[in-house]
Structure formats: C-alpha cells, structure tokens
C-alpha positions as CSV (number, residue, x, y, z in Angstrom):
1,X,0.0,0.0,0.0
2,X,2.8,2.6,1.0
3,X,4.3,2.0,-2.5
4,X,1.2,3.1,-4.2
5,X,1.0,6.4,-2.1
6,X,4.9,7.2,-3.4
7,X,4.0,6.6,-6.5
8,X,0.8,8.7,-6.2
9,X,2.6,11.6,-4.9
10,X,5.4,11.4,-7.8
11,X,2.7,11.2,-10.3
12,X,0.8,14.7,-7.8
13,X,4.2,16.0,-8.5
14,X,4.6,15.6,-12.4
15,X,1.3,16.9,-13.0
16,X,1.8,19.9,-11.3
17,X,5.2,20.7,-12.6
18,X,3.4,19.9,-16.0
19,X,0.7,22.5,-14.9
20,X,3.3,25.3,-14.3
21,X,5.2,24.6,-16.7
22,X,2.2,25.3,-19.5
23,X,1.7,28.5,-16.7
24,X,4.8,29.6,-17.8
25,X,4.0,28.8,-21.4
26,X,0.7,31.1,-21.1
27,X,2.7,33.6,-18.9
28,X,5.0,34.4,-21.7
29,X,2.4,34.7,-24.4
30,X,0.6,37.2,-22.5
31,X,1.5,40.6,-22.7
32,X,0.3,41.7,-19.4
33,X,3.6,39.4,-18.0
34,X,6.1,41.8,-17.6
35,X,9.0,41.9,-20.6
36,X,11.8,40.6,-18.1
37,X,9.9,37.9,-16.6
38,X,8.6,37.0,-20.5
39,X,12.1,36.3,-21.2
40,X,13.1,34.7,-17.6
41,X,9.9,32.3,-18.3
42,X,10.9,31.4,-22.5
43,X,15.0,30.3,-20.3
44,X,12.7,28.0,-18.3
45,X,10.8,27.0,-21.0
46,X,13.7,26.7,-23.2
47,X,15.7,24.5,-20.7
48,X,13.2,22.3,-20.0
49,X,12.5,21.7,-24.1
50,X,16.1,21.3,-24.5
51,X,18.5,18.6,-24.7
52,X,21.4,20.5,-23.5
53,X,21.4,20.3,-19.9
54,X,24.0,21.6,-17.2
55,X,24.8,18.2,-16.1
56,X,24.5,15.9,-19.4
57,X,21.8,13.1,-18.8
58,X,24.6,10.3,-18.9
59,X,26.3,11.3,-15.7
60,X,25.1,8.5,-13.5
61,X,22.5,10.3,-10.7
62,X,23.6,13.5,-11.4
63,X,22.3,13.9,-14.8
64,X,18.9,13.5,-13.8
65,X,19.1,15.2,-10.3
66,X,20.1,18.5,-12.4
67,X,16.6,18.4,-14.1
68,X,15.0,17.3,-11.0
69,X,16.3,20.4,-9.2
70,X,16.8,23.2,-11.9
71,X,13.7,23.1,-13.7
72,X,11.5,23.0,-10.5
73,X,13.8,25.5,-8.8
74,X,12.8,28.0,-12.1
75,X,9.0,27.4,-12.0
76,X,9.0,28.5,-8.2
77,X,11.2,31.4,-9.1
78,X,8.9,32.7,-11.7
79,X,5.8,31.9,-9.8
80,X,7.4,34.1,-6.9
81,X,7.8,37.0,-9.3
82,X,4.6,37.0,-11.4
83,X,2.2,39.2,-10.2
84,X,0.1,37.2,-7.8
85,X,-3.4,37.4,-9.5
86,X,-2.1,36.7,-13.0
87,X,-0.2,33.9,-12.0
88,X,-3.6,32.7,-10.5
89,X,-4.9,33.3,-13.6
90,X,-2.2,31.7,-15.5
91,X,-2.8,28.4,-13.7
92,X,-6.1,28.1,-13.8
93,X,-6.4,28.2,-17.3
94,X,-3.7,25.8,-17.8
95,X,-5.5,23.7,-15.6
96,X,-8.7,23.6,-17.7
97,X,-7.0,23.2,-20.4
98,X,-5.2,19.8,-19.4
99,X,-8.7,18.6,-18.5
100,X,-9.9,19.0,-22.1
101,X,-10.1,15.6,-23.9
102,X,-7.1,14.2,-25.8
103,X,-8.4,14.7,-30.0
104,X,-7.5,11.2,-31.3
105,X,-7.7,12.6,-34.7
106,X,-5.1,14.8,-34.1
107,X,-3.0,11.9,-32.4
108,X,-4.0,9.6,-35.8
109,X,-2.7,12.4,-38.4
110,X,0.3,12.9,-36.6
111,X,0.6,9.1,-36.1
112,X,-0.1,9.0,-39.9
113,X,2.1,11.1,-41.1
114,X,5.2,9.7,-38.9
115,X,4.2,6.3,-40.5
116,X,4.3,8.0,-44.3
117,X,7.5,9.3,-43.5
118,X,9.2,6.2,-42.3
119,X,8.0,4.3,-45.6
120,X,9.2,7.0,-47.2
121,X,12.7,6.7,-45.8
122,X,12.5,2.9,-46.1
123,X,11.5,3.4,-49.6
124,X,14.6,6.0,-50.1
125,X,17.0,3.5,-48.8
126,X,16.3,0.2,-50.6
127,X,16.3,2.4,-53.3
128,X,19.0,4.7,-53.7
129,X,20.8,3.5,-56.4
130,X,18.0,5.2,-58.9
131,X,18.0,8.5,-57.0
C-alpha cells in the first residue's frame, strides 16, 4: 500500500510541474507578464524543451538530479515574481486546459504522417541507387 501512495505523490508532482510549466507557457504569451519575466519564463521553458542540460543526462545520478532540481527550482522562481493574481490566472487556465479531452484525430494524423515518412525513408533507402 505505501508503495502506491509514493507513486501517487510522484505522479501529484509531475502533473503539477506539467501545470506550471504550461503557466509559464501562457505567462510568456501574454503581454500583461512583464518583458523581463517574458524572457526569464521562455529560459525556463527553453531548458526544460532542451536537450542540452547543465549536467548531461549520462552522468550517472547527477544527470537526472540537475533536471530534477533546476527546472523546479525556475518554476517556483517565476511563480514568486509573477504578479500574484495573474499567475492565478495563468494556472487556472492551464488547468482547464489539461482537463480537455485528448483529440485522437489529431494523435492519428500525426501518427499517420510519422508512418508515411518512415515508408518513405525505407522506400529512399532500398532504393538509392536510382536517386
């Protein structure tokens, strides 16, 4: 039983940093953020996205402790320094939105178009004496 409440509070955890982190996403887009903390909030954004980290991800425990500190450690800074009531707002409405319903259309085209691409590529290859 205890397992399952560790595993329910890491999974409490990941949802809320996914919650800020489309916050932040909404925060930057909205030009009622001010301009520094528009920019602060596309560096979180932009480190989180990218796969250049401080600590590379092949360091054995440290890799992943860098993400597991840095990225967390940004979200409360820029919570701190957005205006209270806007960052209110902010996460509200990226709350509703991760409550709307996953469009499997959208998943299938995207699905779709990956699988074109890869027969495609397949094609390109067995082929590429005649290109």
């Amino acid at each position: 039983m205890e397992g399952k409440a560790k595993g329910s509070k890491l999974r409490q955890f990941v949802h809320a940093l996914r919650i800020d982190a489309h916050a932040i996403w909404l925060a930057v887009r909205d030009p009622r953020t001010p301009v520094a903390l528009r920019i602060f909030g596309a560096l979180v954004a932009a480190y989180a996205l990218s796969p250049i980290d401080l600590i590379p991800d092949f360091v054995p425990v440290l890799g992943l402790i860098d993400d597991a500190i840095i990225l967390p450690l940004g979200i409360w800074l820029f919570a701190k320094m957005v205006p209270k009531p806007l960052w209110a707002e902010y996460k509200a409405r990226a709350e509703a939105e991760t409550q709307r319903p996953i469009s499997i259309a959208g998943a299938a085209m995207v699905i779709a178009i990956w699988a074109a691409m890869a027969v495609l590529i397949v094609f390109m290859v067995t082929n590429w004496q005649y290109y």
